[in-house]
C-alpha positions in Angstrom: 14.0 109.9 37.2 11.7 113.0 38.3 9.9 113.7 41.4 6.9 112.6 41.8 4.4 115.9 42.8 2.0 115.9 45.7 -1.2 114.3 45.2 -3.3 116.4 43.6 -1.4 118.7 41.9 -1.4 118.3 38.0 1.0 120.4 35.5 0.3 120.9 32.0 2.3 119.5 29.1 3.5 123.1 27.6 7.0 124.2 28.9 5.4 128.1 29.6 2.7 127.0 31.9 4.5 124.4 33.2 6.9 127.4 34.6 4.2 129.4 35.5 2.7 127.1 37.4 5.6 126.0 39.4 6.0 130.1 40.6 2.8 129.8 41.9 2.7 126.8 43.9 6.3 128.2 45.3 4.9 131.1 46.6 1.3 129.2 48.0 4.2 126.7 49.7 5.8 129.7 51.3 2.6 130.9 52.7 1.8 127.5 54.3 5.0 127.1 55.7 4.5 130.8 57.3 1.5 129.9 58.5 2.5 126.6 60.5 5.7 128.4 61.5 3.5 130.7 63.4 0.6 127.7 64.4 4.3 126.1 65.9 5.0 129.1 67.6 2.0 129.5 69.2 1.8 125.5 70.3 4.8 126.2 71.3 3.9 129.2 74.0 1.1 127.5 75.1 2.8 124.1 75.8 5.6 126.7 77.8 2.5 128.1 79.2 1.1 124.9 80.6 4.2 123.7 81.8 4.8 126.7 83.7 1.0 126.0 84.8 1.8 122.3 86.0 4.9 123.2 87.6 3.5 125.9 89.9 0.6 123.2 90.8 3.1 120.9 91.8 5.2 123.2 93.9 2.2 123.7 95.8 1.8 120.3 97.1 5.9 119.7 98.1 7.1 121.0 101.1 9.5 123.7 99.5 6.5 124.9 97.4 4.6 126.3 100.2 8.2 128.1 102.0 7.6 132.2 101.6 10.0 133.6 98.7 12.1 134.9 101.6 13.2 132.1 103.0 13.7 130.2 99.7 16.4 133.1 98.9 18.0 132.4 102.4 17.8 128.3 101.3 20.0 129.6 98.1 22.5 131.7 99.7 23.6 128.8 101.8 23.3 126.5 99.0 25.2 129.0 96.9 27.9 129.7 99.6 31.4 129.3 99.2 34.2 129.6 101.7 37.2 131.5 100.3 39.5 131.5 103.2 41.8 129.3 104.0 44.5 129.0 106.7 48.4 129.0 106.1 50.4 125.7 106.7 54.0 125.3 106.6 53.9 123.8 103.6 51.6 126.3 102.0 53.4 129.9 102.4 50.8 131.6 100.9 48.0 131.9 102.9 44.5 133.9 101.7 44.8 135.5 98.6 46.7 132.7 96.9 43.9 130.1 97.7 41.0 132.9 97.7 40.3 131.8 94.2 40.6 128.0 93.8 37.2 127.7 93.8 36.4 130.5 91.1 33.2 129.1 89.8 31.6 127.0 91.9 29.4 129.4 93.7 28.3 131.2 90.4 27.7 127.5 88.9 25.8 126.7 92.0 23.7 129.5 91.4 23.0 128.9 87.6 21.8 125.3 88.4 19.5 127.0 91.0 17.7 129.6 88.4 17.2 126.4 85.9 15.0 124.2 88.1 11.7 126.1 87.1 10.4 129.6 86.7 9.5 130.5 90.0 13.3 129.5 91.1 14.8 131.6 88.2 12.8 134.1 90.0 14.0 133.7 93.0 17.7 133.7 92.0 17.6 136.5 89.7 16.1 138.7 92.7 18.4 137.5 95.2 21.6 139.5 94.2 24.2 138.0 96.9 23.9 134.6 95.2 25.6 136.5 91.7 28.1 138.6 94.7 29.0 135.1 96.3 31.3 133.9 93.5 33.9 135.0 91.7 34.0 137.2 88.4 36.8 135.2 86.4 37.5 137.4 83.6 40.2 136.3 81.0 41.5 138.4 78.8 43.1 136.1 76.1 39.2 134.9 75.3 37.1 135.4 72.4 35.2 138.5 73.1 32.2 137.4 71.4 28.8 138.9 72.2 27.7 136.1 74.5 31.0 136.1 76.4 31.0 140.1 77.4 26.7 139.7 77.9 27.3 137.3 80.5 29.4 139.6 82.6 26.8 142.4 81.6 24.0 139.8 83.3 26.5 138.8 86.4 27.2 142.1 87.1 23.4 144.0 87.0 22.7 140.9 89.1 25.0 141.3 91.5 24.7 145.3 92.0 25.0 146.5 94.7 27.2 144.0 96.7 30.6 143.4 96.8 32.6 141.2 94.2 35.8 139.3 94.0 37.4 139.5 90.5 40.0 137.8 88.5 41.6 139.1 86.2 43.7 136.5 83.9 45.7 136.6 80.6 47.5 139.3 78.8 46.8 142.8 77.7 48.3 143.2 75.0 45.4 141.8 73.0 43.4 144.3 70.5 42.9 147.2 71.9 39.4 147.3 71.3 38.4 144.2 72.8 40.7 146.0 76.0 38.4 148.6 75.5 35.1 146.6 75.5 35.9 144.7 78.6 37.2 147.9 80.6 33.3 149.7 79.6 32.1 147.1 81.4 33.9 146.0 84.3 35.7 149.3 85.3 32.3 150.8 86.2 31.8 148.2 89.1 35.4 148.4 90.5 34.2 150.2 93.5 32.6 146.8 94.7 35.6 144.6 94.1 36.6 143.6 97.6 38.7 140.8 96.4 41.4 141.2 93.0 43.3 138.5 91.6 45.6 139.6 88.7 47.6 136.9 87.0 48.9 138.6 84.1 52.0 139.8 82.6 51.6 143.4 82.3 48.9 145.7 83.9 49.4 149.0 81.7 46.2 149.7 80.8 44.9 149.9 84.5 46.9 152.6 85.3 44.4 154.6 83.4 41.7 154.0 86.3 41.4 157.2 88.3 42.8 157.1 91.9 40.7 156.4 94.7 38.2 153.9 92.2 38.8 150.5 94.3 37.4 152.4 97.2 35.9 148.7 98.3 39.2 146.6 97.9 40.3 145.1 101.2 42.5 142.3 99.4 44.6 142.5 96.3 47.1 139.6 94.7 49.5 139.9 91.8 51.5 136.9 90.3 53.8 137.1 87.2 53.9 140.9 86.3 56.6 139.3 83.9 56.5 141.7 81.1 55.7 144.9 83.6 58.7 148.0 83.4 56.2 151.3 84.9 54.9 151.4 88.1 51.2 150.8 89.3 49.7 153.5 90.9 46.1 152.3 90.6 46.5 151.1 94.0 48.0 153.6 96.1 45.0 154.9 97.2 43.1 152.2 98.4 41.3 152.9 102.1 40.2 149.7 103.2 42.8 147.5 101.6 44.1 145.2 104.4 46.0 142.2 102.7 48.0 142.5 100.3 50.3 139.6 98.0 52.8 139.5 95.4 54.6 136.8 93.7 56.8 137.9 91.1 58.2 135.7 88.2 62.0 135.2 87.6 62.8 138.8 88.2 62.1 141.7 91.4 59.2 143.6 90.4 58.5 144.7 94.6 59.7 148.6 93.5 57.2 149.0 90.6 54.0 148.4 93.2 53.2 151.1 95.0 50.1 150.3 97.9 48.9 152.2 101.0 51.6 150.0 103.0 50.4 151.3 106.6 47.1 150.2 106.2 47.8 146.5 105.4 47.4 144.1 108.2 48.4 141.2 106.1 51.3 141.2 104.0 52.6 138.2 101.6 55.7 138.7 99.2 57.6 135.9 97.0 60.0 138.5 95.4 64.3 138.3 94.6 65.1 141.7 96.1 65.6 141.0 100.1 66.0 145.1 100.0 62.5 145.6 98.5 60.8 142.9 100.6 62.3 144.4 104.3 61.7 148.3 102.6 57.8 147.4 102.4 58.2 145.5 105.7 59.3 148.3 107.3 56.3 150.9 106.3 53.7 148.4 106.9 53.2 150.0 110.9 49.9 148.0 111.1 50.8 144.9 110.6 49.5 141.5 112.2 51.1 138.7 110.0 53.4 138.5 107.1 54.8 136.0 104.8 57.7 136.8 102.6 60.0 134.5 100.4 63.0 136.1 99.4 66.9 135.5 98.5 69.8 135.7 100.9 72.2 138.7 99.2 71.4 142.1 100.1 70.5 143.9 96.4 71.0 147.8 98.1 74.0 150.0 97.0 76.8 150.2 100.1 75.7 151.6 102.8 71.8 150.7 102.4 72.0 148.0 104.8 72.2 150.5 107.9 68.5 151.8 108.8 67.4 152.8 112.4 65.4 150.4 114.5 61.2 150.4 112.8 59.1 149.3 115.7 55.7 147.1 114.2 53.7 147.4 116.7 51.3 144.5 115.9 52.8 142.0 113.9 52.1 138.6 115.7 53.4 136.3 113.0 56.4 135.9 110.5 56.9 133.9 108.1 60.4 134.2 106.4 61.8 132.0 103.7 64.9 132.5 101.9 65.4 130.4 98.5 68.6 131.5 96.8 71.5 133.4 96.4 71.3 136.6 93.6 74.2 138.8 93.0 75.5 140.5 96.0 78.3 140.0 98.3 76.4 141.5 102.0 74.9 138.7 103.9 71.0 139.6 103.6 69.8 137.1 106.8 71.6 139.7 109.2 70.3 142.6 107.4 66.9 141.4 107.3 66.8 142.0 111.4 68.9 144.6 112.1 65.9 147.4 112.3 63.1 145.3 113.5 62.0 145.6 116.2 58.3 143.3 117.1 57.3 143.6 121.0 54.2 141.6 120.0 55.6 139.1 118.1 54.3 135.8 119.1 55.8 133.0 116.2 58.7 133.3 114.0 59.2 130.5 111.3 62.7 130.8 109.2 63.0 128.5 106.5 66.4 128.3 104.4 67.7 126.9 101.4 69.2 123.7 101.9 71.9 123.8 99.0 73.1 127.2 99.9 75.5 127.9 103.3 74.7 131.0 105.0 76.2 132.2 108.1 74.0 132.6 111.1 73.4 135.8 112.3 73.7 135.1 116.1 74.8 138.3 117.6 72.2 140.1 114.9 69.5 137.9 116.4 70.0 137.7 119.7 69.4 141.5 119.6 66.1 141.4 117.8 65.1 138.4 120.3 65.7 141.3 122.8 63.3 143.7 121.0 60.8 141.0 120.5 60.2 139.4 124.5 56.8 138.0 123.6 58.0 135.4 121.3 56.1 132.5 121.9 57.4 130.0 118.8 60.2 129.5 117.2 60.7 127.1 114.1 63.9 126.8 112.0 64.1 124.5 108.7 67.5 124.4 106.9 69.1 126.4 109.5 73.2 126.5 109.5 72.6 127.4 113.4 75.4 125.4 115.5 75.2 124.2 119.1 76.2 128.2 120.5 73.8 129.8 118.4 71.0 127.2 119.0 71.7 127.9 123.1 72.1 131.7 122.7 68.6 131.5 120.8 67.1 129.6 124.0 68.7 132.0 126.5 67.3 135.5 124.8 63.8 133.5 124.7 62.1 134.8 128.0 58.7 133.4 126.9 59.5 130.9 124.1 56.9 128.0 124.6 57.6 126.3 121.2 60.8 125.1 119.5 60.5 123.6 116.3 64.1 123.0 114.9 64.4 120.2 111.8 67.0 119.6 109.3 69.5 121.7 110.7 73.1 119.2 111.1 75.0 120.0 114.1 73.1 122.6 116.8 72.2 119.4 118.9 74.4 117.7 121.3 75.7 117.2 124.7 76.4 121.2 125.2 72.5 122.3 124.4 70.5 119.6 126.3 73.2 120.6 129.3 72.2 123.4 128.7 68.7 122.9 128.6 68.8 120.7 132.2 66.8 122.7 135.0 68.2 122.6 138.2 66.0 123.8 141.3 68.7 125.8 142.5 69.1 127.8 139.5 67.3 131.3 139.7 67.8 131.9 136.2 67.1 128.5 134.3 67.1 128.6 130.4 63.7 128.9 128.5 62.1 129.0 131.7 58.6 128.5 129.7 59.4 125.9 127.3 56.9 123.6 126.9 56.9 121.8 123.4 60.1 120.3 121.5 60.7 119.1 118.1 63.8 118.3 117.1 64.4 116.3 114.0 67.7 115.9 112.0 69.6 118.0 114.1 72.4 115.6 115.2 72.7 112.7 117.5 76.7 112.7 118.4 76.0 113.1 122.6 75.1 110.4 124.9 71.8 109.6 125.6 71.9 110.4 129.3 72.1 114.2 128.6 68.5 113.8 126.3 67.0 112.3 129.5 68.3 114.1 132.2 67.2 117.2 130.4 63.7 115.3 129.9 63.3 114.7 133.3 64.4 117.6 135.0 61.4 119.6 133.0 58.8 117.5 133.4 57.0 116.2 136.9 53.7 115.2 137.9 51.1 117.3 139.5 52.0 118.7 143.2 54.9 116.6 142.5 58.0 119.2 142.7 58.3 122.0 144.9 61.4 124.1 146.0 62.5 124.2 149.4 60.2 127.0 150.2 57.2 125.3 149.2 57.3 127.2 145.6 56.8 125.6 142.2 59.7 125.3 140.1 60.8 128.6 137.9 60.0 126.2 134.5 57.3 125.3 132.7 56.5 121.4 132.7 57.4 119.5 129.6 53.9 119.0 127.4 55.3 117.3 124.1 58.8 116.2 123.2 59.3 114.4 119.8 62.9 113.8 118.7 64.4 112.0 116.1 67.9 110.2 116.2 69.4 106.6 116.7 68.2 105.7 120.2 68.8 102.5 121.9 65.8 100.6 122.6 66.9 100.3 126.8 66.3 104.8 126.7 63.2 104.0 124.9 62.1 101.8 127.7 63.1 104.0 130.4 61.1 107.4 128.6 58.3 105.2 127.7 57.2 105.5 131.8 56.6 109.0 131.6 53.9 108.5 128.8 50.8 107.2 130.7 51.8 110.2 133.3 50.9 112.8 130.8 53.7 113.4 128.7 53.4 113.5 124.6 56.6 111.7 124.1 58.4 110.7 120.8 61.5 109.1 120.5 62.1 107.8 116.3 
């Protein structure tokens, strides 16, 4: 069956003209079609046109629509606005620059959905360059480089010009070198606005090619994996206003292949095997306010690598030490760790350890550093193989503890440390003398319950209520919170329970 033609159009019976005929209504078809393409484009501008037209009539009778362009791009930046700081909890050793980036897209998201509402908006947005600064540049390396992948950074990153960036740098680099090369053209001109790097890759070979002195921005940098990495970075060994800096190797030590302006850091966060490599940056970083670093117990120097003369840290107010396993090694690494530290402004020290492994206590090694470090302020132990003698030679080299934090740690607790612990008004040298808050939790119950509340008691009073025979207060601090957990009988329970609506936090499990 044929195909009926158009109405109006008649072919003639011969085979030649029929062929003929056909060409030229091809070719008057094309025109047409031309024709209306360009009509549609047209329609199509104007209807653009007077939707633009309608748009900017309604803006002028909402509120928003009569706000100066100024203070619409201070409405965006809030909108746009992302927090990327985030504190450290015990449970979460890595404070800023692991959780810097967990919200990698939402600002720049935010700030796409602004420049889509209507023209004047996209105008807005596209002038207002910190809204393109606020997020973060997630770059990933194991992508298809297609044309509209590396244009969007092109976009982002004229956008953003002049302010400073955070950037993350994901995959692998040992993808084609010339879609390496394409990426690096583009990014590697703005490194001296990154403020903020992430690099979670295997290998960073290829960056070592950036000239010294180009992240002249940086003030934070975090590496995690580095797996397939074997030469040192130098890219970031010149780096004037980097402040915090974090590394969190894979399965093997890769702390001596980084090399980083160590004394200008004020932040430092390590997860890495070698104890040697973690304590060697420790020890240069002279600027120091916190660190966190998550480490093994064995020493990993050659013989006689463990001695080092006493590196005073001026600064550092926190410390945050977890060890997580044994490597090869035979010197015990806890004791190493402190023997050249010395931290007069250390204010909290939180020591977590692994609870299948048995390491000794270094209590002659600590007491000494306790010496060197009078200021200490808090003191929390998880895991800890401290017994009863260790646990009261800690308390008695703590001038100015306030805090003691001591869980999971079997047999320090008993009738000894809460003998100890009692105050008596006669005693010109009492223990802990500003001891404040207690938690103690799984660190033995084998004493009798009179020594727990003796000890209770004797620290803790009511206002204007104790006063030496010369009329001046006692030489301890009053009891604020106590929580301890053990098998208590309900009758001590009872008795405690008075001191509660006096003003003491009291716990008993």
């Amino acid at each position: 069956m044929s195909t009926p033609l158009p109405s109006g159009m008649r072919l003639e019976s011969t085979n030649t003209e029929t062929h003929g005929q056909v060409k030229g209504l091809i070719e008057a078809t094309k025109t047409k079609i031309a024709r209306l393409t360009v009509q549609i484009r047209e329609l199509e501008f104007l209807r653009e046109r007077e939707r633009d037209v309608l748009a900017a009539l309604r803006l002028m009778i909402v509120p928003i629509g009569q706000l100066p362009t100024e203070l619409i791009s201070e409405i965006f930046k809030l909108a746009v606005h992302t927090a990327v700081l985030k504190t450290a909890t015990r449970e979460g050793i890595w404070p800023v620059s692991s959780t810097m980036y967990a919200s990698t897209r939402a600002a720049l998201h935010k700030a796409l959905c602004l420049s889509q509402v209507c023209g004047h908006w996209r105008r807005v947005a596209f002038s207002t360059r910190q809204l393109w600064a606020e997020g973060v540049v997630d770059i990933h390396f194991n992508k298809g480089m297609t044309d509209p992948y590396l244009d969007g950074f092109k976009s982002l990153l004229t956008r953003s010009t002049p302010y400073p960036l955070s950037v993350s740098l994901v995959g692998s680099d040992t993808a084609a070198v010339d879609s390496l090369r394409r990426i690096a053209d583009i990014i590697v001109p703005t490194a001296y606005r990154w403020r903020n790097l992430r690099i979670n890759m295997e290998s960073f070979r290829h960056f070592n090619d950036i000239s010294l002195g180009t992240f002249e921005a940086l003030e934070r940098l975090y590496i995690y994996d580095f797996s397939e990495q074997t030469s040192p970075v130098t890219a970031f060994q010149s780096c004037p206003r980097l402040r915090e800096f974090t590394l969190k190797s894979g399965e093997e030590s890769k702390m001596y292949l980084i090399q980083v302006p160590w004394q200008n850091l004020t932040h430092l966060n390590i997860y890495d095997e070698s104890l040697g490599g973690c304590r060697t940056a420790l020890l240069q970083c002279s600027n120091l306010t916190s660190a966190t670093i998550a480490t093994s117990y064995d020493w990993d120097f050659a013989p006689g690598g463990v001695d080092s003369p006493i590196i005073v840290l001026p600064f550092l107010e926190t410390l945050k030490l977890t060890f997580y396993g044994f490597v090869e090694g035979d010197i015990d690494g806890i004791a190493a760790f402190f023997m050249p530290l010395s931290l007069p402004s250390l204010k909290s020290i939180d020591l977590e350890f692994n609870p299948n492994e048995d390491e000794t206590w270094p209590r002659a090694v600590f007491s000494e550093f306790q010496n060197r470090s009078p200021k200490l302020q808090e003191i929390a132990l998880l895991f800890s193989s401290i017994d009863a003698s260790g646990l009261i030679a800690l308390l008695r080299h703590g001038p100015s503890l306030q805090t003691l934090d001591i869980q999971n740690s079997w047999s320090c607790v008993g009738e000894d440390f809460f003998e100890a612990l009692y105050y008596d008004q006669a005693d010109s040298a009492p223990l802990a003398p500003k001891l404040e808050n207690i938690h103690l939790e799984s660190v033995g119950d084998d004493f009798e319950e009179i020594y727990l509340e003796d000890a209770i008691r004797s620290r803790w009073w009511k206002d204007g209520e104790r006063l030496l025979p010369d009329n001046s207060p006692p030489r301890v601090s009053r009891l604020k919170r106590v929580w301890v957990a053990g098998r208590f009988s309900d009758e001590l329970k009872a008795r405690m329970k008075e001191l509660v609506p006096q003003g003491l936090d009291l716990y008993l499990a």
